[in-house]
DSSP file (Angstrom, degrees, kcal/mol; ACC not computed):
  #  RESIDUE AA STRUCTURE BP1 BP2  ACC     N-H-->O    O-->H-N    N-H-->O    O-->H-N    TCO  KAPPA ALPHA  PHI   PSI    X-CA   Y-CA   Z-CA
    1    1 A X              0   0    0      0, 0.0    67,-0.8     0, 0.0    68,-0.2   0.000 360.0 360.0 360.0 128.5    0.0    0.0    0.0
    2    2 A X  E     -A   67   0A   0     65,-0.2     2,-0.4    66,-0.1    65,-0.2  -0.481 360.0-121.1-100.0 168.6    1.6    3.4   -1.1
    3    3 A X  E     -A   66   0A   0     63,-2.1    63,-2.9    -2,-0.2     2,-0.6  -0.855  28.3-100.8-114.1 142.1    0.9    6.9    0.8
    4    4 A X  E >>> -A   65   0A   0     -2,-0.4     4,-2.7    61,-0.3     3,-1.8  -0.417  33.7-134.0 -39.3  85.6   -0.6   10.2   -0.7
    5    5 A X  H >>5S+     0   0    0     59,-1.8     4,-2.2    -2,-0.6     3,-0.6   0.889 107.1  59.5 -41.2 -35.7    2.9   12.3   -1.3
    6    6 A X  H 3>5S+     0   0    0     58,-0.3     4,-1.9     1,-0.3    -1,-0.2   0.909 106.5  45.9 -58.7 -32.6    0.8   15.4    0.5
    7    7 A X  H <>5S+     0   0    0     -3,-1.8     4,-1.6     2,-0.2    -1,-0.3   0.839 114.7  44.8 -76.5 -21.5    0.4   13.1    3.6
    8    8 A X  H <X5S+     0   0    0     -4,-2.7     4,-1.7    -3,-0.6    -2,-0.2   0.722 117.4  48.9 -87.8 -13.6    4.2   12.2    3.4
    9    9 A X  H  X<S+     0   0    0     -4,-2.2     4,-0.6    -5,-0.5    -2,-0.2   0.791 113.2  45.3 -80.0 -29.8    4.6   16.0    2.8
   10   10 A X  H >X S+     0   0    0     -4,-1.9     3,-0.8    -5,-0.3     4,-0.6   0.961 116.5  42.2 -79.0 -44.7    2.4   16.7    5.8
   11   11 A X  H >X S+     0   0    0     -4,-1.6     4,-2.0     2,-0.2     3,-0.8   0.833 112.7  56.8 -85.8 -45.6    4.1   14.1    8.1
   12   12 A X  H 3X S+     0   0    0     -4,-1.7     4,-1.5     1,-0.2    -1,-0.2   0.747 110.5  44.7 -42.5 -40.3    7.7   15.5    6.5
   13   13 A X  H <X S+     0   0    0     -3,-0.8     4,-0.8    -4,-0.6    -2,-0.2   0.479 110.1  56.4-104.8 -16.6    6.6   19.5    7.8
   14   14 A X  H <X S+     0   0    0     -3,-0.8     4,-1.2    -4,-0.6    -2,-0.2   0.754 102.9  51.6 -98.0 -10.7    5.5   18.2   11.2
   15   15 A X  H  X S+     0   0    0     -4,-2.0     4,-2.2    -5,-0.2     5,-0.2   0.970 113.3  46.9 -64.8 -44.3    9.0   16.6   11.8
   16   16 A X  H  X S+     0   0    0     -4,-1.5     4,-1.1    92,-0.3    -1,-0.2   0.834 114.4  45.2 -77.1 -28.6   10.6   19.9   11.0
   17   17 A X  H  X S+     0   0    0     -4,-0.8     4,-1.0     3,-0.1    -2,-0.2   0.969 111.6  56.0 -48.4 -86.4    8.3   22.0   13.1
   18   18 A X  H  X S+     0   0    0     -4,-1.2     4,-1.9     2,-0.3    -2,-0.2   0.428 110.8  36.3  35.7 -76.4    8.6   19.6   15.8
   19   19 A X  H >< S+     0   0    0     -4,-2.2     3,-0.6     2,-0.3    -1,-0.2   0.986 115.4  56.6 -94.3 -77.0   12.2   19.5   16.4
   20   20 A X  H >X S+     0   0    0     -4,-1.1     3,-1.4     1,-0.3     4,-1.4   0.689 110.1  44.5 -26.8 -45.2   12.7   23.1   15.6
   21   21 A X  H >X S+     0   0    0     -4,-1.0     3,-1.9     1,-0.3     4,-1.7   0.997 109.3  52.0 -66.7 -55.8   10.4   23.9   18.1
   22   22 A X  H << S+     0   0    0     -4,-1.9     8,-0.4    -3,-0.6    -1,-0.3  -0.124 115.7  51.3 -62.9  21.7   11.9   21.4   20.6
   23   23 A X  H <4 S+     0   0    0     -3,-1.4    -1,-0.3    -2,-0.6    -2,-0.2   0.480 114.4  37.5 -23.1 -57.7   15.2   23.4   19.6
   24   24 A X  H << S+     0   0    0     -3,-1.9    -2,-0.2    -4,-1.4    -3,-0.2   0.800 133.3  15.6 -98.9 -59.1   14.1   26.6   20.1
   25   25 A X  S  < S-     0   0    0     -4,-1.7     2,-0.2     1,-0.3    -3,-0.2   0.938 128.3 -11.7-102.3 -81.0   12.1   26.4   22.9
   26   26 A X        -     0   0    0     -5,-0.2    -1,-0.3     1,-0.1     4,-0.3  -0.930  42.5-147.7-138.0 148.9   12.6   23.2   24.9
   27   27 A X  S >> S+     0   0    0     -2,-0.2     3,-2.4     1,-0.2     4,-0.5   0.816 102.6  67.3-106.1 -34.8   14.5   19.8   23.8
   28   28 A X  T >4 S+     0   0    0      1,-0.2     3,-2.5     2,-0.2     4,-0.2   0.821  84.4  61.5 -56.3 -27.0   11.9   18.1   25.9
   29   29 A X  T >> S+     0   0    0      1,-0.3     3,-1.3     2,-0.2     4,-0.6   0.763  84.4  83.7 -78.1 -16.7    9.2   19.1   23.5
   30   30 A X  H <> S+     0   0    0     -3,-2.4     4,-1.4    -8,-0.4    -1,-0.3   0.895  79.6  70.1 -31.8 -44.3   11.7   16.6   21.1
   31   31 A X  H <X S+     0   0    0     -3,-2.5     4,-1.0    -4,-0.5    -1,-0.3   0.572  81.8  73.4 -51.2  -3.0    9.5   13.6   22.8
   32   32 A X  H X> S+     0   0    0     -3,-1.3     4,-1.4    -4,-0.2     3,-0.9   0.965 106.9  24.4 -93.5 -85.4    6.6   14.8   20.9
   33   33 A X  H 3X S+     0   0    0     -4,-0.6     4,-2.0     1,-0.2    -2,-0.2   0.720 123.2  58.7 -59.7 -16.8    7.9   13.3   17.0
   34   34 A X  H 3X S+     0   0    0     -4,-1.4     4,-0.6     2,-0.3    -1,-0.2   0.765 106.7  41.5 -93.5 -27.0    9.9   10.8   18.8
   35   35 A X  H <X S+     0   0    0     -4,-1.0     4,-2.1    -3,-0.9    -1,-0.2   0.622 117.5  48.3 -83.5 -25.4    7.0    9.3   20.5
   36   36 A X  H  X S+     0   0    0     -4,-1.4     4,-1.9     2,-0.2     5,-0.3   0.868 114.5  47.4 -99.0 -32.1    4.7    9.6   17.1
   37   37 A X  H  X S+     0   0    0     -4,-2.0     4,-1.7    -5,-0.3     5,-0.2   0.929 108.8  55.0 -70.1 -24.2    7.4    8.1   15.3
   38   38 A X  H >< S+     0   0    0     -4,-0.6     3,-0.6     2,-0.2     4,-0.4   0.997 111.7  44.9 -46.4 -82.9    7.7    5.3   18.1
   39   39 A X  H 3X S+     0   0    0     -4,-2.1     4,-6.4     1,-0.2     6,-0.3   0.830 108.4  58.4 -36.4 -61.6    4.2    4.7   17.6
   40   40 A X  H 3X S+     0   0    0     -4,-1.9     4,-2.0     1,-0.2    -1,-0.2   0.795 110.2  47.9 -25.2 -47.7    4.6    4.6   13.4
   41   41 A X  H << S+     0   0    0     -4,-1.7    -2,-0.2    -3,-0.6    -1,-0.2   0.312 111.2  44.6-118.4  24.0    6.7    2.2   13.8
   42   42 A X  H  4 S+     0   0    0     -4,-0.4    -2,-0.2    -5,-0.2    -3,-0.2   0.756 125.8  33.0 -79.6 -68.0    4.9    0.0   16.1
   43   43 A X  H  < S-     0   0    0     -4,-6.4    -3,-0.1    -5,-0.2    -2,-0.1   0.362  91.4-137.8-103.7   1.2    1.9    0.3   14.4
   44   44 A X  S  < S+     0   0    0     -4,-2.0     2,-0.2     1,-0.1    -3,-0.1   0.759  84.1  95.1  63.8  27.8    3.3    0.6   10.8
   45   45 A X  S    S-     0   0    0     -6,-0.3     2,-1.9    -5,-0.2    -2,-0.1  -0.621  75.2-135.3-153.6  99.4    0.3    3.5   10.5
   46   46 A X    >>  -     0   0    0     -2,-0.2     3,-1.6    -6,-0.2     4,-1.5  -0.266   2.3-145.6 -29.6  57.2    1.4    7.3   11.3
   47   47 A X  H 3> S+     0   0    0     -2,-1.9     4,-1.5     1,-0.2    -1,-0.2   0.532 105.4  53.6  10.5 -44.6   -0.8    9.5   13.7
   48   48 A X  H 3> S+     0   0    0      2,-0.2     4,-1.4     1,-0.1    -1,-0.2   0.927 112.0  38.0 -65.1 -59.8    0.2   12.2   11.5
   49   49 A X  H X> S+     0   0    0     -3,-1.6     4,-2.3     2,-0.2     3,-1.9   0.979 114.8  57.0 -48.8 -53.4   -0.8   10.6    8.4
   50   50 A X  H >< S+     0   0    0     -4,-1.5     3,-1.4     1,-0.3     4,-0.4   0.903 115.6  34.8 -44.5 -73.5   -4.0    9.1   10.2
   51   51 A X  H 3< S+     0   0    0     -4,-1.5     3,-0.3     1,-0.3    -1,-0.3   0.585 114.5  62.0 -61.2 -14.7   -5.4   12.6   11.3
   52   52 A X  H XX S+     0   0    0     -3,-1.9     3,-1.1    -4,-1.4     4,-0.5   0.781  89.1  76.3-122.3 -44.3   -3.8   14.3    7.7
   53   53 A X  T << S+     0   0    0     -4,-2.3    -1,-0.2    -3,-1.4    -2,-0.1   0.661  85.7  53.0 -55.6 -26.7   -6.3   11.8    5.6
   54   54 A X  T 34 S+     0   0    0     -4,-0.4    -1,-0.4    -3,-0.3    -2,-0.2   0.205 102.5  73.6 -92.8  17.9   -9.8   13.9    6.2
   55   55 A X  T <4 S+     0   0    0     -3,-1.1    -2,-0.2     3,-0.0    -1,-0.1   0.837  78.1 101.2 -61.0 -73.7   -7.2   16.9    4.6
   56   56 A X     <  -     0   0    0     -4,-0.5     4,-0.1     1,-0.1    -3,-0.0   0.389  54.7-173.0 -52.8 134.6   -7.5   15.4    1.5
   57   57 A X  S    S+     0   0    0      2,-0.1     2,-0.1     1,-0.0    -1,-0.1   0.976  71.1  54.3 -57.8 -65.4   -9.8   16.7   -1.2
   58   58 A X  S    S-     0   0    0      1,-0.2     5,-0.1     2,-0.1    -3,-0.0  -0.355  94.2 -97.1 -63.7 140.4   -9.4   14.0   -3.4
   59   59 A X    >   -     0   0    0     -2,-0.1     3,-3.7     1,-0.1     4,-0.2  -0.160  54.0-102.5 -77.1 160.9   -9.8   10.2   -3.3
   60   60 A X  G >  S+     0   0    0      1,-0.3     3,-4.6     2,-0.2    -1,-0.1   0.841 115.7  59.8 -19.6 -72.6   -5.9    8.4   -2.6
   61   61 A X  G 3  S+     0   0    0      1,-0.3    -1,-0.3   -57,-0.0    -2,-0.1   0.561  87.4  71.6 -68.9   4.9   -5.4    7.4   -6.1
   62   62 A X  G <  S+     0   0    0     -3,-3.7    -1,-0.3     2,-0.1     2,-0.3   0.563  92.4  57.4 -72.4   1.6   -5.6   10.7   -7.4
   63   63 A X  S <  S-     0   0    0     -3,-4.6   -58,-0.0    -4,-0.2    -4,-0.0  -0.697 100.0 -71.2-112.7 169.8   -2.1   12.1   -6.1
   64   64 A X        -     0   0    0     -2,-0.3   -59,-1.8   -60,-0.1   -58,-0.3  -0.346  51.6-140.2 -46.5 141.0    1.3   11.1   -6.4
   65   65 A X  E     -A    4   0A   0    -61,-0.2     2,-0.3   -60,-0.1   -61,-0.3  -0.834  12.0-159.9 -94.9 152.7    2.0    7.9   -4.5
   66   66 A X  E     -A    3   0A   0    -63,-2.9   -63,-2.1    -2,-0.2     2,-0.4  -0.863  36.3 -94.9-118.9-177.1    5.3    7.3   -2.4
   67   67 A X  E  >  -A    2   0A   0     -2,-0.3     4,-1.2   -65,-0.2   -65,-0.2  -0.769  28.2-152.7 -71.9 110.6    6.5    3.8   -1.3
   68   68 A X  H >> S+     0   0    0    -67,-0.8     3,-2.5    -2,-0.4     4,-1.4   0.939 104.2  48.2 -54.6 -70.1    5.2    2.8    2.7
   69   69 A X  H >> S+     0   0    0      1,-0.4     4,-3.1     2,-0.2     3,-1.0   0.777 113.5  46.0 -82.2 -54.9    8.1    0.5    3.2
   70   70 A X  H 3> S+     0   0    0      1,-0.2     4,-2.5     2,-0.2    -1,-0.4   0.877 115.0  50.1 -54.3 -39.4   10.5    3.6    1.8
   71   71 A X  H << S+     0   0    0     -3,-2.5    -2,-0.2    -4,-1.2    -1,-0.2   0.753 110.3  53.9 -64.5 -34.9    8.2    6.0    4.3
   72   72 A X  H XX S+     0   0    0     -4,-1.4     3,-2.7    -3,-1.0     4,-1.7   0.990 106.8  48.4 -68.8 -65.4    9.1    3.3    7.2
   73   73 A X  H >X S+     0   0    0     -4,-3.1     4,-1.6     1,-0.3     3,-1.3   0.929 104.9  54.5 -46.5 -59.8   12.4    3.5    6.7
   74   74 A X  H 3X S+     0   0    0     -4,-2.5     4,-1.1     1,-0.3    -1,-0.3   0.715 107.7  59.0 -44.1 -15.0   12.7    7.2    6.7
   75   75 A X  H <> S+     0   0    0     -3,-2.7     4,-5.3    -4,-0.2     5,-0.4   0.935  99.0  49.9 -73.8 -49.3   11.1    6.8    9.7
   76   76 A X  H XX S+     0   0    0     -4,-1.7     4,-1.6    -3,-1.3     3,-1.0   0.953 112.9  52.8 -48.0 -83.9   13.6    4.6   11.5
   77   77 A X  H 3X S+     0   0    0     -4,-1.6     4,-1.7     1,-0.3    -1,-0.2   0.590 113.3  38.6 -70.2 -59.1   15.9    6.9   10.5
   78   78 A X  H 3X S+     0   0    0     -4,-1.1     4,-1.0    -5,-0.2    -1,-0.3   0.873 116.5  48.4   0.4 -80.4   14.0   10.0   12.0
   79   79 A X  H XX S+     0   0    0     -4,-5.3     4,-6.0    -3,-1.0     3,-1.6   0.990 115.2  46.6 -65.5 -45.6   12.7    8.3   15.4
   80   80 A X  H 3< S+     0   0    0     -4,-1.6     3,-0.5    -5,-0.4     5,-0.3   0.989 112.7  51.3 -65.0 -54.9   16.5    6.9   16.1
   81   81 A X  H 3< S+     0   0    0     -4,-1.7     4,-0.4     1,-0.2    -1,-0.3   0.646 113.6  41.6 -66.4  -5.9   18.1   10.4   15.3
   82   82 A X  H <X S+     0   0    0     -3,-1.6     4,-1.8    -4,-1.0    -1,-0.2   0.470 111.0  53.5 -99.4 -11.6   15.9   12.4   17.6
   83   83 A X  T >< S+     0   0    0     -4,-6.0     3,-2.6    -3,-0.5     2,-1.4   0.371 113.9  48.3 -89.7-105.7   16.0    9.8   20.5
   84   84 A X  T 3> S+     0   0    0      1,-0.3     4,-1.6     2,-0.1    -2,-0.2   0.125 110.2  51.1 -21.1 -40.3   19.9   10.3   19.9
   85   85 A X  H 3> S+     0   0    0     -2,-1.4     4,-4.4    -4,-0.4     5,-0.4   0.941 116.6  36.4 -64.0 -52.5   19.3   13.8   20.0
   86   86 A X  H <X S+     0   0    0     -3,-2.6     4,-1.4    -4,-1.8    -1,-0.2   0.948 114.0  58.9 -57.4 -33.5   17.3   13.6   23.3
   87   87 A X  H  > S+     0   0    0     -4,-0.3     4,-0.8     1,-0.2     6,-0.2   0.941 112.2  41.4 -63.9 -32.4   19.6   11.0   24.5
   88   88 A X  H ><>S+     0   0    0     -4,-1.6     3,-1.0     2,-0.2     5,-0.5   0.904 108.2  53.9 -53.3 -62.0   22.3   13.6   24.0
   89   89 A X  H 3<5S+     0   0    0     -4,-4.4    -1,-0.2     1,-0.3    -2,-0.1   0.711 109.8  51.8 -67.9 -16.9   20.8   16.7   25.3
   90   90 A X  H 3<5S+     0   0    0     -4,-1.4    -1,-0.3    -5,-0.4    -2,-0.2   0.673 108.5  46.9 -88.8 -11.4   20.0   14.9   28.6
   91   91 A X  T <<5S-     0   0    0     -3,-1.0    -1,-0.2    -4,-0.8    -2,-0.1   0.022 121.2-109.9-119.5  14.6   23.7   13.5   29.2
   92   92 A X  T   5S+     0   0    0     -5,-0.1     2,-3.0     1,-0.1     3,-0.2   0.216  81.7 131.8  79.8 -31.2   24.9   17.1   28.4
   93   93 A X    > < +     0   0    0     -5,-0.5     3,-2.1    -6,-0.2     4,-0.3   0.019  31.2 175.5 -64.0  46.8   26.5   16.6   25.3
   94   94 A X  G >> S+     0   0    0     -2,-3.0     3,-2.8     1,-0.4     4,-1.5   0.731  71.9  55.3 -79.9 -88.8   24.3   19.8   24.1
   95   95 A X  G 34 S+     0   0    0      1,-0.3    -1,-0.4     2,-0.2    -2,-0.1   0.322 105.4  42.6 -46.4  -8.1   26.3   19.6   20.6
   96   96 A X  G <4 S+     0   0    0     -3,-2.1    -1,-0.3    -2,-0.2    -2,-0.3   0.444 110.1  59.4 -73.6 -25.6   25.8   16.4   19.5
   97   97 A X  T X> S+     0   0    0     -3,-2.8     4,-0.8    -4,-0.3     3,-0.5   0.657 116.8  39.5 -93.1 -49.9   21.8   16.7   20.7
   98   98 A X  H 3X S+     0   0    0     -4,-1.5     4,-1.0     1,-0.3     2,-0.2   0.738 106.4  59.1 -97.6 -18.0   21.8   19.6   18.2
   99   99 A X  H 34 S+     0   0    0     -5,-0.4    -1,-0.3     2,-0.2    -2,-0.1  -0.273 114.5  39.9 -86.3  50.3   23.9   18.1   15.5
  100  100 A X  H <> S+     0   0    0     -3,-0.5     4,-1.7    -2,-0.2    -2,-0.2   0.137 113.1  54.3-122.1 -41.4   21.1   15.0   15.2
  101  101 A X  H  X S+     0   0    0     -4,-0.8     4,-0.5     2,-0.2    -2,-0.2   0.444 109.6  44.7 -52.8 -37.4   18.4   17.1   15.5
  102  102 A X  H  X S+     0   0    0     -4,-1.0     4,-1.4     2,-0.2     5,-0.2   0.430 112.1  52.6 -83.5 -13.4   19.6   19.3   12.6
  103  103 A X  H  >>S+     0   0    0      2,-0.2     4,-5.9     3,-0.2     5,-0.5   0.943 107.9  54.3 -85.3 -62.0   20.4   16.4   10.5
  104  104 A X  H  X5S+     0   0    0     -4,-1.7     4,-2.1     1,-0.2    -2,-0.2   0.880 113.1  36.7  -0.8 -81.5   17.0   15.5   11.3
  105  105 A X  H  <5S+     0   0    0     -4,-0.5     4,-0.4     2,-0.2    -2,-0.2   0.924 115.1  57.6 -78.6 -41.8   15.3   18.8   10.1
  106  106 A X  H ><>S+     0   0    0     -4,-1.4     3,-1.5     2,-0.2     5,-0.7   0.960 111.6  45.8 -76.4 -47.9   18.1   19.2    6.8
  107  107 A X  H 3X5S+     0   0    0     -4,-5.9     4,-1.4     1,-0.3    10,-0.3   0.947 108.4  52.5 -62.0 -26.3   16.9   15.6    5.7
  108  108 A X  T 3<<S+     0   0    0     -4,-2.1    -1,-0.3    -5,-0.5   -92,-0.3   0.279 108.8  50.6-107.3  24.1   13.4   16.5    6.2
  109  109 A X  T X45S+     0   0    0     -3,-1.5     3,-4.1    -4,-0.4     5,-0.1   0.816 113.8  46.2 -49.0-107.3   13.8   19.9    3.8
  110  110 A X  T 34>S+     0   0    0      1,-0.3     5,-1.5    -4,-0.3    -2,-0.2   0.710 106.9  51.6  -7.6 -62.1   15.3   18.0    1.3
  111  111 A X  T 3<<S+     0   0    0     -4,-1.4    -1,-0.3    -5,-0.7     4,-0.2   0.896 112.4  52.8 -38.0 -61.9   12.8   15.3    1.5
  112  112 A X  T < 5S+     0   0    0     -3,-4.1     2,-1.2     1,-0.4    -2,-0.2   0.804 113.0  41.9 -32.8 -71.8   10.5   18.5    1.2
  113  113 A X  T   5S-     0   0    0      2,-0.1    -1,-0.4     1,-0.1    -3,-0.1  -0.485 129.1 -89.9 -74.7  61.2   12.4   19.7   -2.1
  114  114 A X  T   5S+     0   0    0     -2,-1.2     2,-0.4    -5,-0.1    -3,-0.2   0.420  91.8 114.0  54.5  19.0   12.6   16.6   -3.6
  115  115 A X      < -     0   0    0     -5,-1.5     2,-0.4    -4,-0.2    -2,-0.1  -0.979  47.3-156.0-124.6 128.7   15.7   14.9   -2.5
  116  116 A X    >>  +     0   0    0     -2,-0.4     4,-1.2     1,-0.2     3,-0.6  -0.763  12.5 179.5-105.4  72.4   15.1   11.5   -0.2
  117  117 A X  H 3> S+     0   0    0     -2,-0.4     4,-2.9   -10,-0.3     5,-0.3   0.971  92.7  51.8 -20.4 -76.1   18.4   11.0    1.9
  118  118 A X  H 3> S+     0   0    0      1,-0.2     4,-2.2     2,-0.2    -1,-0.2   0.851 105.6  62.4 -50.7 -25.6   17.0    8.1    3.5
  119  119 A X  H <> S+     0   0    0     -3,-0.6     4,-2.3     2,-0.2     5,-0.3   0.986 103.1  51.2 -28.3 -84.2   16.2    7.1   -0.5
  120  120 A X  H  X S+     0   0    0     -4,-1.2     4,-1.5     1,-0.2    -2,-0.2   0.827 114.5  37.9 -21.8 -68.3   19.8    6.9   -1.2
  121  121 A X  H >X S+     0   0    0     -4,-2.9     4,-2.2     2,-0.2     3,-0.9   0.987 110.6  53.0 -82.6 -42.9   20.8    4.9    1.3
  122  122 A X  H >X S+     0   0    0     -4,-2.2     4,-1.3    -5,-0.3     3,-1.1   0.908 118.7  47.5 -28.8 -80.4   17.9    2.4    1.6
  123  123 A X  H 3< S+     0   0    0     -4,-2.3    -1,-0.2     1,-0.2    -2,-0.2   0.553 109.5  50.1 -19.8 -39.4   18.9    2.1   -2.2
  124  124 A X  H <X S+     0   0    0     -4,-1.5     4,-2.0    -3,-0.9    -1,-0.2   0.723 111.8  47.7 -72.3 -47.6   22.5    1.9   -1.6
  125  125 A X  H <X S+     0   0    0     -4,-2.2     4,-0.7    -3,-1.1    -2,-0.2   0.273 110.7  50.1 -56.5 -18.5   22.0   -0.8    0.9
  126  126 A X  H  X S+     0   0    0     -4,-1.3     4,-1.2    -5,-0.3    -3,-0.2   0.602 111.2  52.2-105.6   1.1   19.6   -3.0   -1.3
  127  127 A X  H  > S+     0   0    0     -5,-0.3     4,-1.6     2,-0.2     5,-0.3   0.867 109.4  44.7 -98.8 -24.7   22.1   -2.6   -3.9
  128  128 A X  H  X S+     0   0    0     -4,-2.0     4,-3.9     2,-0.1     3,-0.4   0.988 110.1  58.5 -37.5 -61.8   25.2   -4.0   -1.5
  129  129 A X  H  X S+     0   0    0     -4,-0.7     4,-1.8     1,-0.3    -2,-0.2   0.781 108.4  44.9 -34.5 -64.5   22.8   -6.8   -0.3
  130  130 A X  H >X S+     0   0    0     -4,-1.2     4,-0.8     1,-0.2     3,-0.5   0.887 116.9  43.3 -55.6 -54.9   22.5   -8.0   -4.3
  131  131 A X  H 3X S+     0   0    0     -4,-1.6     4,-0.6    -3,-0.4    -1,-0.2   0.694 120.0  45.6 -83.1 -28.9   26.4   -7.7   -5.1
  132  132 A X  H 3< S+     0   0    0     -4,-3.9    -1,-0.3    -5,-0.3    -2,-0.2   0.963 120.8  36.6 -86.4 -33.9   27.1   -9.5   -1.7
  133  133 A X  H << S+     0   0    0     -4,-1.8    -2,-0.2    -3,-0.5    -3,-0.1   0.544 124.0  40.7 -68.3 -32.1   24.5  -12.2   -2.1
  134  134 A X  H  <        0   0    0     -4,-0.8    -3,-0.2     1,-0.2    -1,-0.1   0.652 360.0 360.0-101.8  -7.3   25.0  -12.7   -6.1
  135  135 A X     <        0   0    0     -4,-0.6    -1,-0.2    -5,-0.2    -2,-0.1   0.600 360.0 360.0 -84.4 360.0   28.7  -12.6   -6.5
């Protein structure tokens, strides 16, 4: 089952709110995407997305689709770099907690404009797996 790119666009724009705010503000407020990605990847169905579906005008198959399984991963990727970030800001290491946390928010621009970090390397990684598996 593929996702509605506006809902991976929506889900994309609350990670970067999110963490910014929990930048800006408070690093506690970080728990906030880290717990809805937690959940995501529990329950292999987004909160974000879920509440982001009565947004749409149109029925699904009218929009671009993106891949779930590609969306999962980017998630993994996500949840684990803002609990580093939290883990970070809580042991003191304040700069490391913001360098994860910015990585975080730069991937999930890009994503925005149309470059998928987490693409690459998912991509990159199913093409070792072939070359190590067929050679």
């Amino acid at each position: 089952m593929n996702i509605p790119k506006p809902l991976v666009q929506l889900n994309q724009s609350f990670i970067i709110i999110s963490v910014m705010t929990g930048l800006i503000f408070s690093n506690w407020i970080l728990l906030i995407p880290f717990l809805i990605g937690v959940i995501t990847l529990i329950t292999k169905k987004s909160p974000i997305i879920q509440v982001g579906k009565s947004l749409l005008k149109k029925p699904f198959k009218e929009y671009d689709m993106e891949d779930r399984d590609q969306q999962l991963f980017n998630q993994w990727i996500a949840t684990i770099s803002i609990g580093l970030s939290i883990l970070f800001f809580q042991i003191e290491f304040t700069l490391l907690g913001y360098v994860f946390s910015i990585m975080v928010v730069l991937a999930a621009t890009l994503a925005l404009m149309g470059y998928c970090i987490g693409c690459t390397i998912r991509y990159r990684y199913k093409m070792w797996r072939y070359q190590k598996f067929t050679n």
